[in-house]
C-alpha positions as CSV (number, residue, x, y, z in Angstrom):
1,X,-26.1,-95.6,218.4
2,X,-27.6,-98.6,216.1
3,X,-26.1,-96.6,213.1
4,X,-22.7,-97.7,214.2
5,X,-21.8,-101.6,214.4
6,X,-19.2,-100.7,217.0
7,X,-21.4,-99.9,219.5
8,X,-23.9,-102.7,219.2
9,X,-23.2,-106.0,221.3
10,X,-21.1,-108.2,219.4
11,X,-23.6,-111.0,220.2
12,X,-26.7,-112.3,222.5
13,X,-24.0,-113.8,225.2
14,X,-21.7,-110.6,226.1
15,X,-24.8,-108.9,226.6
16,X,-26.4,-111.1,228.6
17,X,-23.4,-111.4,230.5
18,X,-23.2,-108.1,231.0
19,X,-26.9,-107.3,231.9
20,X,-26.4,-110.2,234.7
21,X,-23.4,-108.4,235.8
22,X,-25.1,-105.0,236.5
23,X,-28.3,-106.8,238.3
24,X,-25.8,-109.2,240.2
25,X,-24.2,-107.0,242.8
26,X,-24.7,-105.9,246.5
27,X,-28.8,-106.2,246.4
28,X,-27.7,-109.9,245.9
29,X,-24.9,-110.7,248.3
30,X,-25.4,-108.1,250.9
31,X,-29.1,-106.6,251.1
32,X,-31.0,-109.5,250.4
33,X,-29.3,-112.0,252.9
34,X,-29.9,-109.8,256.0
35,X,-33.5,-108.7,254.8
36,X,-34.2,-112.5,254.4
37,X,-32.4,-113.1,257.8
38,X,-34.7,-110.3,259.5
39,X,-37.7,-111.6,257.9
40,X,-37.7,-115.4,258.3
41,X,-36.2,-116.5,255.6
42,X,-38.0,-118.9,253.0
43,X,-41.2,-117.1,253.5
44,X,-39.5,-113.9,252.3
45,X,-37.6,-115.8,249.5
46,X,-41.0,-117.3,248.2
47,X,-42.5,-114.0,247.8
48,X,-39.1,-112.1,246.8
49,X,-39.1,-114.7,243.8
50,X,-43.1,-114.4,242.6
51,X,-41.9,-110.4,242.6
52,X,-38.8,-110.9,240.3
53,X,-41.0,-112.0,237.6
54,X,-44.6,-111.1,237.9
55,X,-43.0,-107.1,238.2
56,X,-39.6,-107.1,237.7
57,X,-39.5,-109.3,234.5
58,X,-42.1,-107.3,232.3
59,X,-40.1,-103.9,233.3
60,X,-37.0,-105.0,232.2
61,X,-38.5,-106.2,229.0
62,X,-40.5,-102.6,228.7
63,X,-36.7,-101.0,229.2
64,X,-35.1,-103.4,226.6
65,X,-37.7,-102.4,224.0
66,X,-37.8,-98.8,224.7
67,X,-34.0,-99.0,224.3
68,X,-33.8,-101.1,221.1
69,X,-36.9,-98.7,219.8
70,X,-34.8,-95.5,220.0
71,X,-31.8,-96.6,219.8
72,X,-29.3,-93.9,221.8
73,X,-29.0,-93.1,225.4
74,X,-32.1,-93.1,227.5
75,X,-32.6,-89.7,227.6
76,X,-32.1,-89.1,223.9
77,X,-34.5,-92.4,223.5
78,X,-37.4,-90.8,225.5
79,X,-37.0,-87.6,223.6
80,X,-37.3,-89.7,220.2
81,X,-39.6,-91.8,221.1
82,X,-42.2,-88.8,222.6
83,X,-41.7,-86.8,220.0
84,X,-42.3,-89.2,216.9
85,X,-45.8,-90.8,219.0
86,X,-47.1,-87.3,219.7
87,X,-47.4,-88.1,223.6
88,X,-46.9,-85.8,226.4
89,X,-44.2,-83.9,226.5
90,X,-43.7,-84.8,230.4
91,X,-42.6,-88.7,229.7
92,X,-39.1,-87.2,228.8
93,X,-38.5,-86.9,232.5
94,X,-38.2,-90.7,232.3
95,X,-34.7,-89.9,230.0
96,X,-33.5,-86.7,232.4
97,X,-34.2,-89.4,235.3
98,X,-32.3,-92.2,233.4
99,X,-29.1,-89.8,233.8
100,X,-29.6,-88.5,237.0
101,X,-30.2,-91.5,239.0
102,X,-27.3,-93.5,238.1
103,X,-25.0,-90.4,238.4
104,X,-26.0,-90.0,241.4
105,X,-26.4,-93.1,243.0
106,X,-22.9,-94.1,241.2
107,X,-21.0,-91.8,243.2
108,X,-22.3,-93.8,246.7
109,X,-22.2,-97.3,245.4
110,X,-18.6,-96.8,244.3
111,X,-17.8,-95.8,248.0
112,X,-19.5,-99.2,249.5
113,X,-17.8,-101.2,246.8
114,X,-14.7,-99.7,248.2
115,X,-15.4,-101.1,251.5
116,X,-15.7,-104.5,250.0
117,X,-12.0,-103.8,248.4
118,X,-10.8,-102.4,251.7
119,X,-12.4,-105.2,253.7
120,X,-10.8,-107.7,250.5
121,X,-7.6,-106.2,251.3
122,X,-8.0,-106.8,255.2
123,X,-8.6,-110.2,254.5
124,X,-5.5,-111.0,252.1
125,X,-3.3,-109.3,254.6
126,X,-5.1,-110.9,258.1
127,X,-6.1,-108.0,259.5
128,X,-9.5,-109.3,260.1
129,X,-8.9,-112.8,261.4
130,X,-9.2,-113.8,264.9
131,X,-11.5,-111.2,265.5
132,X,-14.4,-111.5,268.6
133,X,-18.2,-109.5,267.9
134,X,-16.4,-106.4,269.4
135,X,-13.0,-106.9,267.7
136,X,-15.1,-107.0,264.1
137,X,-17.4,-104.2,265.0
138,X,-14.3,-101.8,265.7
139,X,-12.9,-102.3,262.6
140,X,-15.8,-101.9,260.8
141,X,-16.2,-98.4,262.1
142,X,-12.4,-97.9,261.5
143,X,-12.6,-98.2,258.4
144,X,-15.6,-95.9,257.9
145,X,-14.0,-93.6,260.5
146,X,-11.0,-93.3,258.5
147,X,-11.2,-90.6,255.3
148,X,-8.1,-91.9,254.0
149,X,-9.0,-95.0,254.0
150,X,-12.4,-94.2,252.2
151,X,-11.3,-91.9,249.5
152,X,-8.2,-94.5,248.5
153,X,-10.7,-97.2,248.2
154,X,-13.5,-95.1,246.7
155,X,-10.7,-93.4,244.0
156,X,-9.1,-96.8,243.2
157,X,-12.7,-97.7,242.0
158,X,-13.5,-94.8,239.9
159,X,-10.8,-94.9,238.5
160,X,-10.9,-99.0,237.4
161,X,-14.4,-98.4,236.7
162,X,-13.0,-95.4,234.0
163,X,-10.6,-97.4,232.4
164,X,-12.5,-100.4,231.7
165,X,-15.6,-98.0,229.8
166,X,-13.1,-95.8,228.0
167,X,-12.3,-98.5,226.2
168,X,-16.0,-99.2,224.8
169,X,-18.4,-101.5,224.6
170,X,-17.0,-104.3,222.9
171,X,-13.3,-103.8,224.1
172,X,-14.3,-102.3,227.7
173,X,-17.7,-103.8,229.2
174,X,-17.6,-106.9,227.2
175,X,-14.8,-108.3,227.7
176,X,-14.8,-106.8,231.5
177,X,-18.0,-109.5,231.7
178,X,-16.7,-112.2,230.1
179,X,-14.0,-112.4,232.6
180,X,-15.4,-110.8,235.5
181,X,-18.7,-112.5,235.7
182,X,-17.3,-116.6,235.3
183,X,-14.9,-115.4,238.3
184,X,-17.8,-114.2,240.0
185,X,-19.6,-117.6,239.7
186,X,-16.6,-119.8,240.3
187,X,-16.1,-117.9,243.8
188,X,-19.5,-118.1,244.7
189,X,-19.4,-122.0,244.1
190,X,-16.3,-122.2,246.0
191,X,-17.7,-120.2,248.8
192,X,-20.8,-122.2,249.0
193,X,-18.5,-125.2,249.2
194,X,-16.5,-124.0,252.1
195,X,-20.2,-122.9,253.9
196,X,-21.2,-126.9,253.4
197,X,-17.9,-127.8,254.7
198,X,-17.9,-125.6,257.9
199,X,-21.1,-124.6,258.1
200,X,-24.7,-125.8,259.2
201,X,-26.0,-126.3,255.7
202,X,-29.2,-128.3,256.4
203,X,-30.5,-125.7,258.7
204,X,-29.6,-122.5,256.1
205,X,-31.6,-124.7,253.4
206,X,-34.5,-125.1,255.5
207,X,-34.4,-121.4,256.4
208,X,-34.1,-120.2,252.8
209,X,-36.7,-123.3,251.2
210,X,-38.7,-124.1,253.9
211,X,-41.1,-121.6,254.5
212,X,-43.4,-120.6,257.2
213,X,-46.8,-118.7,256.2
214,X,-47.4,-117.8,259.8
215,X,-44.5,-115.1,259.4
216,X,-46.2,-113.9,255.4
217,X,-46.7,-110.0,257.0
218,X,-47.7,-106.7,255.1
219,X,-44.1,-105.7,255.9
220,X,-42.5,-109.0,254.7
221,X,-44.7,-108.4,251.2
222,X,-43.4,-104.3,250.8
223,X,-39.6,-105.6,251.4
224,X,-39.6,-108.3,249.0
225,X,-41.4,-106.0,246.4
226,X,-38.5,-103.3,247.0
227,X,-35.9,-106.1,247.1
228,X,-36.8,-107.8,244.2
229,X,-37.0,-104.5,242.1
230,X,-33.7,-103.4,243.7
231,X,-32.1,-106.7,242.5
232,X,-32.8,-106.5,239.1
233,X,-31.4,-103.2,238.5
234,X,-34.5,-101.5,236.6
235,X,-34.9,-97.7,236.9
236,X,-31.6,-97.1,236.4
237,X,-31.7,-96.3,232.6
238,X,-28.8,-98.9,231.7
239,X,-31.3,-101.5,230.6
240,X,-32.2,-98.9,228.0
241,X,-28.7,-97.8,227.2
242,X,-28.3,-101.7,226.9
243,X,-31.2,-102.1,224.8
244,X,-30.4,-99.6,222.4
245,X,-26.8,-101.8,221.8
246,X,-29.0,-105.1,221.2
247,X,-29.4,-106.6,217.7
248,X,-32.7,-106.7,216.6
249,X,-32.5,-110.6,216.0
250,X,-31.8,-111.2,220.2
251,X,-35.1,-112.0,221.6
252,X,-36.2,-109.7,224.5
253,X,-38.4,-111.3,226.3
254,X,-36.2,-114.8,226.7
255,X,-33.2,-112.9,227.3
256,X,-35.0,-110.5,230.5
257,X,-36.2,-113.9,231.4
258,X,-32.6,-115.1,231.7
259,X,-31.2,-112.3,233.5
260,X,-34.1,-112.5,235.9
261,X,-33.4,-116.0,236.4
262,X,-29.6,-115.5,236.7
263,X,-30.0,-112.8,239.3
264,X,-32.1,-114.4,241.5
265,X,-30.3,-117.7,241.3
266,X,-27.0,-116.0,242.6
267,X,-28.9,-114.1,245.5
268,X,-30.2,-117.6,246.8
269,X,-26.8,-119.7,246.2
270,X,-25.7,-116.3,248.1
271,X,-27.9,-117.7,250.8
272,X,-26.4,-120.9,250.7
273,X,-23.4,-119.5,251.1
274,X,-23.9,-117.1,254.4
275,X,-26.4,-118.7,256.6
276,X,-24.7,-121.9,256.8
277,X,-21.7,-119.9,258.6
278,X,-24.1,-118.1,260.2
279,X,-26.1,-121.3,261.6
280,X,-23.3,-123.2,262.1
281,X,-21.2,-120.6,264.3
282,X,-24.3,-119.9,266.4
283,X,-24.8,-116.2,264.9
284,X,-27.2,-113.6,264.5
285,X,-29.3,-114.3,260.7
286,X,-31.1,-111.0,261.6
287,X,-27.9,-109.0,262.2
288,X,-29.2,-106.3,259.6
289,X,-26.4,-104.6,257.7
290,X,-23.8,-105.8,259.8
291,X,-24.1,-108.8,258.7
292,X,-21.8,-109.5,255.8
293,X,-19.0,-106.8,257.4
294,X,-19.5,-107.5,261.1
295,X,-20.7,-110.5,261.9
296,X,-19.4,-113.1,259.1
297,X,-16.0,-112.1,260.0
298,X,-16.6,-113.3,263.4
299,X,-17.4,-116.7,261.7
300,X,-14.1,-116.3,259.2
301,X,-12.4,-116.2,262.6
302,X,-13.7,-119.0,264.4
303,X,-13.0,-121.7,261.2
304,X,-10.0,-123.7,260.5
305,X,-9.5,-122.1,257.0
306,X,-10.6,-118.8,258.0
307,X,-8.1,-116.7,256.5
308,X,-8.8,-118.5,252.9
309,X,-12.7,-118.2,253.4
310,X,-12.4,-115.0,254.0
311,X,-10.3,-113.8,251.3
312,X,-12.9,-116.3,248.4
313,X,-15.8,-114.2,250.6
314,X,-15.0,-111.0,250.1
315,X,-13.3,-111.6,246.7
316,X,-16.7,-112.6,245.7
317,X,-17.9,-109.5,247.4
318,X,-15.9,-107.3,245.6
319,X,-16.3,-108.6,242.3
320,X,-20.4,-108.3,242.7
321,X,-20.4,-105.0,243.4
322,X,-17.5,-103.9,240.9
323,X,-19.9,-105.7,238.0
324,X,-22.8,-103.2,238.9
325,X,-20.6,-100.1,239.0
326,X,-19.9,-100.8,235.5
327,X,-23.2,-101.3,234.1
328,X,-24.3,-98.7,236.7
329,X,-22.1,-95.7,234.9
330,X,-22.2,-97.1,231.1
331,X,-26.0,-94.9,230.7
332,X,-24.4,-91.9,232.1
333,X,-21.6,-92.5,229.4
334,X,-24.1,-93.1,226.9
335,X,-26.0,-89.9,227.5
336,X,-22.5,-88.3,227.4
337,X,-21.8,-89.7,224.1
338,X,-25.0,-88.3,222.8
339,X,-24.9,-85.0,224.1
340,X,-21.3,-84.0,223.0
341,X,-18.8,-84.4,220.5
342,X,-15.6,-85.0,222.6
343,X,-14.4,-89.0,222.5
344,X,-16.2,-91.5,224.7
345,X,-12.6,-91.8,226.7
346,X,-12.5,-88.0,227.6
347,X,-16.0,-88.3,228.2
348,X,-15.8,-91.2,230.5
349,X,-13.0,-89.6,232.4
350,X,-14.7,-86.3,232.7
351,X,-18.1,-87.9,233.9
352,X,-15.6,-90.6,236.4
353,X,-14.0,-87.0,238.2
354,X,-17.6,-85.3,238.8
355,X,-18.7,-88.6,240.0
356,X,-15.6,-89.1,242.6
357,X,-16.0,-86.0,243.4
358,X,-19.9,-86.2,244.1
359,X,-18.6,-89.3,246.3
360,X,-16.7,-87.4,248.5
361,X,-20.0,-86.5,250.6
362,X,-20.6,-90.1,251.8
363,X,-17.0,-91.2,252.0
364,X,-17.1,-87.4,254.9
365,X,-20.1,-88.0,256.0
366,X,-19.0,-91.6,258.0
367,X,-15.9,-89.4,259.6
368,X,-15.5,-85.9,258.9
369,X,-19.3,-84.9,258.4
370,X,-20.6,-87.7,260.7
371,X,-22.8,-85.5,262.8
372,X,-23.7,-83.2,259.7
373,X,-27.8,-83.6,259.2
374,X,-28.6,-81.6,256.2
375,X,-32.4,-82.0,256.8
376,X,-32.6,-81.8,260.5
377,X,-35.2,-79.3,260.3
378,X,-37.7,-81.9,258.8
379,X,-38.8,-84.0,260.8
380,X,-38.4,-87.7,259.1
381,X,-35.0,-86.9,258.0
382,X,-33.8,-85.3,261.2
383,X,-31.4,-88.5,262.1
384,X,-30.0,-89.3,258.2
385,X,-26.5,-88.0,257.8
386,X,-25.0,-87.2,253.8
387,X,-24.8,-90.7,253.2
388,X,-28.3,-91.7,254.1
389,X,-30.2,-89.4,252.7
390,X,-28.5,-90.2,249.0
391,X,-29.6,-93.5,249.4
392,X,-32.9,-92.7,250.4
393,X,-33.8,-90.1,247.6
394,X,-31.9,-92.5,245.1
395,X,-33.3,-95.9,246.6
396,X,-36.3,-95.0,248.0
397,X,-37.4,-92.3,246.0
398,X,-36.4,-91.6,242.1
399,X,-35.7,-95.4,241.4
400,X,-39.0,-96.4,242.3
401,X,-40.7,-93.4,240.6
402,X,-38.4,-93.9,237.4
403,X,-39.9,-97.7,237.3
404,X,-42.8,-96.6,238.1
405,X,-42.9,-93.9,235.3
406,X,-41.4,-96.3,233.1
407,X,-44.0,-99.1,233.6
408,X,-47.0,-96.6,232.7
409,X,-45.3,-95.7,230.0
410,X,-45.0,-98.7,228.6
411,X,-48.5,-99.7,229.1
412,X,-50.4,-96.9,228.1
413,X,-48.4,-94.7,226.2
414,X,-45.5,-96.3,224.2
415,X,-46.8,-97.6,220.6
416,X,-48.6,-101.1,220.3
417,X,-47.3,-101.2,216.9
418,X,-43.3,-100.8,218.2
419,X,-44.0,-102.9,221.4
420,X,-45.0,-106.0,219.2
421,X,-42.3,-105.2,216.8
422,X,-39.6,-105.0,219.8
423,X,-41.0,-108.1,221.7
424,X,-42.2,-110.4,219.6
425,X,-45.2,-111.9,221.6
426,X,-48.3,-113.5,221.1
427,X,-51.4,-111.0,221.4
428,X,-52.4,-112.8,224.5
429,X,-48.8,-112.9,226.3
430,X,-49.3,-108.8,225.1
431,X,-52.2,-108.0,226.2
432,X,-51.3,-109.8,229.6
433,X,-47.6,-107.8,229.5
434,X,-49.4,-104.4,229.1
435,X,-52.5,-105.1,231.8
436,X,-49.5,-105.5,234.0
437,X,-47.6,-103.0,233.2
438,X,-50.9,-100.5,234.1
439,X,-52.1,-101.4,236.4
440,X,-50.3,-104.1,238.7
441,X,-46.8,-102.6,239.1
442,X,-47.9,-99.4,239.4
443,X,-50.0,-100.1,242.5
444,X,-46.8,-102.1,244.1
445,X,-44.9,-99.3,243.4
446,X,-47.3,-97.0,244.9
447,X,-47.4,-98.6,247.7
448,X,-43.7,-99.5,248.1
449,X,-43.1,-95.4,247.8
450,X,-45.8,-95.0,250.8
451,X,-43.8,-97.6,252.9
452,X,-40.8,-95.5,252.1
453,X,-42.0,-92.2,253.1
454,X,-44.8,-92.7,255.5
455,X,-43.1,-93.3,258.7
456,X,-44.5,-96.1,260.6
């Protein structure tokens, strides 16, 4: 890939932009507002943050470097790289996992970004104003129950998310970010606005900033490690297909910082902008799930400006988790782009209809499949439907193990001599970088997978 200037970022900015885009998405304006909400708020948030950057930070600059290091897709990186350092063979499953996660996990996300654009479209049109707790709960389980509904949503997604990388890097996910990402932020301002306006705002900063050590729980610790890894979109392989695009002369380490920063930034101003409403309207901050689709349109209803509020909201909603879908695909495309010799336009067509197709399966298994259980002869997956058991093997499983995998490789096995070359740091601030890389995220990780598949 670095052979050709046409697929290298034009500059530090686009891909920064971009690399913000793909971290800022659902984890930010939907996951970590109800886990925060369940678990007490700033005491969470405290912990969430120290996670972002004593583990997520270093990963993300271990996946930049690899990337930048080998230069092509992540799975034809690993391969390089293994080969020229004479390491195991068996750190190439990092690459074949680099592929398969976001392939996989691309073809669920596109179907709950499709509820955001269904529940967008709902919002422009009215259909979910004036709504009671009941009222909102029935039409989120409309929606879900209807497969038209799902797949039109779900295709209309694939099919913008198709368009905009057939056209490249530079003429597809660039400029995609440069506009995409400014409208993100100017939403989430006006949204937070609107919360301040209507909305208990002293209260939701003292829940996000004030924190209470008396709640600081095993469990609170295990979510905010998951969240904060979640977030930041490492595992995935597109921080190494990213990487691999990034001139040598952009600095890893402060740009990972930035994204980090960014990311987390948004997913507390995304506080700011929910648990106002949610204070102020006298509603349920530990709602769960439901929270963004259920129970804030409940609080859309009950304001003057409703029907605008919602339609900024779920704008905003939309466009976070459109971002990710396109950073989420681009190392699928990569690997495509490495593997055969077609154009990166037929490739990014043929890789968008196996993916809608793969999606089918969760947008059935809300309606037509609901009371399919693949796994009902084991035990802890006896109750998880088609849809629940992609996100568990994706988000619970193989992401965790890719970082995982990634972080030791990084620390014990990738070359000293490349790392310093790719990084940049002082031998202290390396030696520091790899100690945690071997030994600190790996035992979070660890135990994060335990939480995951030990039931409690």
């Amino acid at each position: 890939m670095q052979e050709n200037s046409s697929t290298m970022w034009s500059s530090r900015t686009p891909f920064i932009m971009t690399a913000i885009g793909l971290a800022v998405g659902l984890g930010n304006l939907w996951r970590f507002p109800f886990i925060a909400g369940e678990n007490g708020g700033a005491a969470f948030v405290l912990i969430y943050i120290a996670c972002i950057f004593l583990l997520g930070f270093p990963v993300m600059m271990a996946e930049l470097a690899i990337g930048r290091n080998g230069g092509h897709s992540a799975l034809k990186t690993m391969d390089k790289i293994v080969d020229q350092s004479g390491v195991a063979k068996g750190w190439k499953a990092i690459g074949w996992m680099s592929v398969i996660i976001p392939f996989v996990g691309m073809s669920y996300y596109a179907v709950v970004t499709g509820w955001t654009l269904d529940y967008l479209l709902s919002a422009v049109s009215g259909r979910i104003s004036g709504l009671d707790s009941a009222g909102s709960e029935a039409a989120f389980d409309g929606m879900l129950s209807s497969t038209m509904r799902l797949v039109v949503a779900h295709t209309i997604i694939m099919a913008g998310t198709v368009w905009i990388l057939s056209r490249g890097l530079r003429f597809g996910l660039e400029r995609a970010a440069r506009f995409l990402l400014p409208t993100l932020f100017i939403f989430l301002v006006v949204m937070v606005g609107f919360a301040a306006v209507y909305g208990d705002f002293g209260r939701a900063f003292s829940f996000l900033f004030s924190p209470d050590f008396s709640k600081l729980t095993p469990n609170l610790v295990y979510l905010a490690v998951g969240q904060a890894l979640f977030s930041i979109a490492v595992g995935l392989g597109a921080m190494i297909a990213f990487g691999a695009y990034l001139p040598k002369n952009v600095s890893i380490p402060r740009s990972a910082f930035t994204i980090c920063t960014a990311d987390t930034l948004v997913a507390l101003v995304a506080g700011l902008a929910i648990f106002p409403l949610v204070f102020g309207f006298d509603l349920n901050a530990s709602e769960g799930p439901g929270l963004i689709f259920v129970t804030l349109p409940v609080a859309f209803s009950q304001m003057p400006a409703g029907e605008i509020v919602s339609a900024v909201f779920f704008t905003l909603l939309f466009l976070a988790a459109f971002t990710t879908c396109l950073g989420t695909m681009e190392p699928v495309v990569a690997w495509a782009e490495d593997a055969f010799s077609f154009s990166r336009a037929k490739l990014t067509i043929i890789i968008g209809m196996l993916i809608w197709l793969l999606g089918l399966l969760p947008v059935l298994s809300f309606n037509v499949f609901a009371d399919v259980r693949p796994l009902a002869s084991i035990e802890y997956f006896a109750d998880k439907g088609i849809f629940d058991l992609f996100d568990f093997f994706i988000a619970n499983l193989l992401l965790p193990l890719n970082v995982l995998a990634t972080a030791l490789f990084a620390g014990w096995a990738f070359s000293s001599a490349a790392a310093r070359e790719e990084l940049g740091l002082a031998p202290a601030l390396m030696t520091v970088w790899r100690w945690i890389l071997r030994f600190f995220v790996p035992v979070a990780l660890i135990w994060i997978m335990y939480g995951s598949l030990i039931p409690s």
